[in-house]
N, C-alpha and C positions, 0 to 999 in steps of 0.2 A: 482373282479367278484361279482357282486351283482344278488338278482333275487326277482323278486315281486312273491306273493303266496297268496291262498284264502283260509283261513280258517272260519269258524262261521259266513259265511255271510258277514266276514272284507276281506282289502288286506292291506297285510304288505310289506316293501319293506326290505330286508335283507341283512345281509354280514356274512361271516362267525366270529364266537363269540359275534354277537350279542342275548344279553336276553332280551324275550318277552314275555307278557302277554297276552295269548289267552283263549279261550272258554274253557272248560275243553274237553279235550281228552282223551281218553282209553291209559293205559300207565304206568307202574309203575316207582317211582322215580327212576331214575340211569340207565334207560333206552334208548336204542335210537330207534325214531320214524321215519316212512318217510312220509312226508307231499306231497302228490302228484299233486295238483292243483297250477303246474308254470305257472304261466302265461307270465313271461318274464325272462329271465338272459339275462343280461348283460356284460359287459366288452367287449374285444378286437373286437369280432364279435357277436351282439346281436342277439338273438333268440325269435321273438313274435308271440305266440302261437295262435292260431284258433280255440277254445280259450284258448286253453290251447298244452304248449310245449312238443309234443311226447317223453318221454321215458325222462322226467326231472322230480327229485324231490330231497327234500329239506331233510338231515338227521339233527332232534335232540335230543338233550338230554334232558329227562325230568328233569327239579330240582327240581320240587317240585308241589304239588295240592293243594291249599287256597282256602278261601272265600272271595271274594271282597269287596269293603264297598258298607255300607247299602244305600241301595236308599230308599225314602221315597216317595209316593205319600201323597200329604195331600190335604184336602178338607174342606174348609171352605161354610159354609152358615149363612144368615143370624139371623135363628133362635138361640135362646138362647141355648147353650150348643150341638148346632147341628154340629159334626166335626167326622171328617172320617180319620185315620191315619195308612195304610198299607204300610211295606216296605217288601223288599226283599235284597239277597246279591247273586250274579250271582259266580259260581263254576267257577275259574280260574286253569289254569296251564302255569306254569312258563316253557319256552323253553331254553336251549344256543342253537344255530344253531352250527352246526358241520361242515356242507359239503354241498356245492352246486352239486349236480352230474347231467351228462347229461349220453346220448345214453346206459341210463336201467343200470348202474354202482350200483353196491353194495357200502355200506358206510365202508370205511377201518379207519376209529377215531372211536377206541369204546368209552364207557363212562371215565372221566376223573376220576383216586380213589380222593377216599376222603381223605381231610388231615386229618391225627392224631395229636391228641395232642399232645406238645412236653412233657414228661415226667421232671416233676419235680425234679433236681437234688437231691441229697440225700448229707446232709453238711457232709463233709471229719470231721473227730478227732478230738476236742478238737476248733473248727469251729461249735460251737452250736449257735442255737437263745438263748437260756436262758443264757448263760454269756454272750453274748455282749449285754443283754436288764442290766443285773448285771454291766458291764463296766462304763452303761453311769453313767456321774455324774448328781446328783442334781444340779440345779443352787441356788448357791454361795445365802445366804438368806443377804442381804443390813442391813448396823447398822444404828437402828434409831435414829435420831439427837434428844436432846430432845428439848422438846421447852419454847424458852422464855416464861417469865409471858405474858399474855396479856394484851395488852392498851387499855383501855375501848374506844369501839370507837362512834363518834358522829353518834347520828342519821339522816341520810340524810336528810327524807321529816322532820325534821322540822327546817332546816333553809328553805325553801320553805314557801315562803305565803301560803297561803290556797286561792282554788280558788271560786272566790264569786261566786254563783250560782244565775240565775238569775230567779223573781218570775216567777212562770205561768201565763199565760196573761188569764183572764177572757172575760165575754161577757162583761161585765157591762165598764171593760178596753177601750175595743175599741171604745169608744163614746167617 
């Protein structure tokens, strides 16, 4: 069962557990809302509203109220250092849709708890961090080989010719 709805001058098309970003709504986090402007549900036998579906509306849960990103208008002209740069950031809230309900039905999914953190085990006896960081071993320090006398070794660039460089060609040259 799906069902389209008009919030903020937008229309969304929804199912249940879907999360969405609408206009900001009155509503505190962990709350549920009823969103009353269906305009259609669907599934098995659909229902389209004139303009909107008698005695449908949409239950969610609020998860949370943000600020959006910034929009920018900017303005260029051609004068030197002539520019105009205002934004703004539009107040969101974050939806899960709960419940599609028809014929004036109250919403029976309240808000979902919140997970807890799992609690950090506590090490058993003698199962400390500080002896097993003591456990590990060093690695094993390598014996240095020593080294042979060294052979004086030959200079590369001079068995190389040396490359002839050739003159710069002058004006008087080229005649």
């Amino acid at each position: 069962m799906f069902a389209v709805i008009k919030t903020g001058g937008r229309q969304y098309r929804v199912v249940p557990d879907d999360v969405l970003e609408i206009g900001k709504i009155a509503g505190d986090v962990g709350t549920i809302v009823q969103l009353g402007e269906v305009l259609l549900v669907g599934g098995d036998s659909p229902l389209l509203g004139a303009p909107t579906v008698a005695g449908a509306t949409v239950a969610a849960e609020v998860l949370q109220h943000k600020r959006g990103p910034k929009v920018i208008s900017f303005k260029k002209r051609r004068r030197k250092n002539s520019r105009r740069k205002r934004g703004y950031r539009d107040e969101i809230t974050v939806l899960r849709i709960t419940e599609i309900l028809t014929n004036d039905n109250k919403p029976t999914i309240g808000p979902r708890p919140k997970r807890e953190k799992m609690p950090v085990a506590a090490p058993v006896d003698g199962d400390d961090e500080a002896p097993r960081a003591a456990k590990k071993k060093a690695p094993a320090k390598k014996a240095v080989a020593k080294k042979a006398a060294a052979k004086p070794r030959a200079k590369p660039y001079a068995k190389k010719a040396a490359a002839k460089k050739t003159a710069a060609k002058s004006k008087s040259d080229k005649k």
